[in-house]
C-alpha positions in Angstrom: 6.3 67.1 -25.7 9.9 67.6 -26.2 11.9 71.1 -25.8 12.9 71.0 -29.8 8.9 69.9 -30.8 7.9 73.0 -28.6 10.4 75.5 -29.7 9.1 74.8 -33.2 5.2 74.8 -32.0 6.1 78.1 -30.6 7.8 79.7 -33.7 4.8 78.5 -35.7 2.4 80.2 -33.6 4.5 83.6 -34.1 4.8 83.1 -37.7 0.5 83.6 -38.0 1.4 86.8 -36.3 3.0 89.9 -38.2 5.9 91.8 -36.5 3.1 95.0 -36.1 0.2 92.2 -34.1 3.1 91.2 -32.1 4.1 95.0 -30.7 0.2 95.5 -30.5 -0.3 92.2 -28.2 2.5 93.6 -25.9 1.1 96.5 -25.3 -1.2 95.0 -22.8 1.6 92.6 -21.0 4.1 95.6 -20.7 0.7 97.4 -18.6 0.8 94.0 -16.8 4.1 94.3 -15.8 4.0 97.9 -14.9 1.5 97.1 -12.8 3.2 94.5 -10.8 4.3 95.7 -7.3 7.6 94.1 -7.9 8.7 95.9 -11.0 7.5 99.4 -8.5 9.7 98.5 -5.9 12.3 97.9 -8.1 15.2 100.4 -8.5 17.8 98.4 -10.0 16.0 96.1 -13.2 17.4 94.3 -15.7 15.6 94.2 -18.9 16.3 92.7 -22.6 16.5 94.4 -26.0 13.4 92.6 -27.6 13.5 90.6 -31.0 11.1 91.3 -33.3 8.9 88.0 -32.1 9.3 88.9 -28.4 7.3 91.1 -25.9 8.4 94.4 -27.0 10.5 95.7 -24.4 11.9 98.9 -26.7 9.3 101.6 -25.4 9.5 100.5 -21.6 12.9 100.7 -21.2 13.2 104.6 -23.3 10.5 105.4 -20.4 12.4 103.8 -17.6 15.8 104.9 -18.3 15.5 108.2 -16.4 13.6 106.7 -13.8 15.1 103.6 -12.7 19.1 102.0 -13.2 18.2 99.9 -16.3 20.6 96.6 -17.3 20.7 94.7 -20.9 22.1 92.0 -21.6 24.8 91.4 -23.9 26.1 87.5 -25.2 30.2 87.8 -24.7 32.2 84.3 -24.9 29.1 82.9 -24.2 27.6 84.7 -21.8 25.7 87.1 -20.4 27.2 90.1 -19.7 25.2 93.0 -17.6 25.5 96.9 -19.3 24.0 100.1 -17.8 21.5 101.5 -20.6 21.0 105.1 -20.3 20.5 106.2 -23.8 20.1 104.6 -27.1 23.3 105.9 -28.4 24.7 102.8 -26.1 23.4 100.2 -28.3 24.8 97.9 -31.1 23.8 94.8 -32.6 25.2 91.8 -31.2 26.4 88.5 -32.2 22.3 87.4 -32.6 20.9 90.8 -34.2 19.9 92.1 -30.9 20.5 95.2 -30.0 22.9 95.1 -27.1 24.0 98.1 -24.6 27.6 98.9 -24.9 27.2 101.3 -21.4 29.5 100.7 -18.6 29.9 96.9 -17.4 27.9 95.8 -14.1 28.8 92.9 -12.4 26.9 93.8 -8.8 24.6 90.8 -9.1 23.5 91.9 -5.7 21.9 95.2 -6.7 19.8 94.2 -9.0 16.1 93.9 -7.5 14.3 92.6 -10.8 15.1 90.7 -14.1 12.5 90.6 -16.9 13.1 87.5 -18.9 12.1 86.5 -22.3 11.4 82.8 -23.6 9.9 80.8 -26.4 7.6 79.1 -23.2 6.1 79.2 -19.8 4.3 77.4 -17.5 1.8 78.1 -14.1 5.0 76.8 -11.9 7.7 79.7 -13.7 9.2 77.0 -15.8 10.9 78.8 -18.7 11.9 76.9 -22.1 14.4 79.2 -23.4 16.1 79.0 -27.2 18.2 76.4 -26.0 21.4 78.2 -25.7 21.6 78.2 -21.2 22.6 82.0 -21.3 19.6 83.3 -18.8 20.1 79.9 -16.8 23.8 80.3 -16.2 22.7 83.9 -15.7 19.9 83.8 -13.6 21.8 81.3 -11.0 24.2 84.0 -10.5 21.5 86.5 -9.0 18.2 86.5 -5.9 16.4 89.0 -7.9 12.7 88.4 -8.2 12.4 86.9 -12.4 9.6 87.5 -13.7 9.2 86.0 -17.3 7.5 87.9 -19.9 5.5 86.2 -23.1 2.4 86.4 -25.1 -0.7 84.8 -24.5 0.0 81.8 -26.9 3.4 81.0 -25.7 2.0 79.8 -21.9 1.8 76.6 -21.8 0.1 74.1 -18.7 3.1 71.9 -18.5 6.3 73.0 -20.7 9.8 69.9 -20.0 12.1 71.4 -17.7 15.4 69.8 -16.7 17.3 70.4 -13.0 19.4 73.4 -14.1 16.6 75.5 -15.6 16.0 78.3 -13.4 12.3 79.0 -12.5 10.3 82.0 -12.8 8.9 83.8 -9.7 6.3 85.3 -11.9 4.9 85.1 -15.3 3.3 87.4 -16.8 1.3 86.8 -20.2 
């Protein structure tokens, strides 16, 4: 199956799904992830400020931000660009809806210890089919923090197409 045919497999799958089923499924994959001896360790994580047909990342990172240094992602000239979240009095809706931290810039790639990723698809070897954009693959090249990608149940996949510069996935978590 192609990237494009799968992209729109996926967004047919959410669509049978209302935005309230979707915060209920993640639920379970945010305990997941808590529970990963990764995201413990971890002091330094950088998260992203869900969509409504993404994992819901919204209540973890109000719970982290006084525990660990949290990062979002913003899209600027293309890009992704890191901020520090510590309050959502940071945020404002970017170029795509999302809501995007407009904390203080980081660009110590070496600090961070763990990136939660989002993605239209996964697969058993941590390949990620993203919206088709490259932003998380010209991002996640730029760091060695452990990436673990995030999705629901029906977005992973045996076998999703992958090309040389897609960055893999230590971990997925479903």
């Amino acid at each position: 199956m192609e990237k494009k045919e799968l992209r729109a497999q996926v967004r047919q799958k959410k669509s049978a799904y209302t935005p309230a089923q979707l915060v209920e499924i993640s639920v379970s994959i945010i305990e997941k992830l808590k529970a990963n001896s990764k995201f413990h360790a971890a002091h330094t994580i950088c998260l992203y400020s869900s969509l409504p047909d993404e994992v819901d990342t919204h209540p973890l990172i109000e719970e982290l931000k006084s525990q660990k240094r949290i990062l979002l992602p913003s899209i600027e000239d293309g890009d992704i660009v890191l901020h520090e979240y510590t309050s959502s009095d940071d945020l404002a809706h970017g170029e795509y809806g999302i809501q995007e931290s407009q904390g203080a810039i980081f660009t110590d790639y070496n600090q961070i210890d763990l990136v939660v990723v989002p993605g239209m698809a996964f697969d058993p070897q941590g390949n990620r089919l993203g919206r088709g954009k490259g932003y998380y693959d010209r991002f996640l090249c730029k760091t060695h923090a452990h990436k673990i990608g995030i999705c629901f149940p029906f977005q992973y996949f045996d076998f999703i197409p992958h090309d040389e510069h897609d960055i893999r996935m230590d971990e997925v978590i479903h």
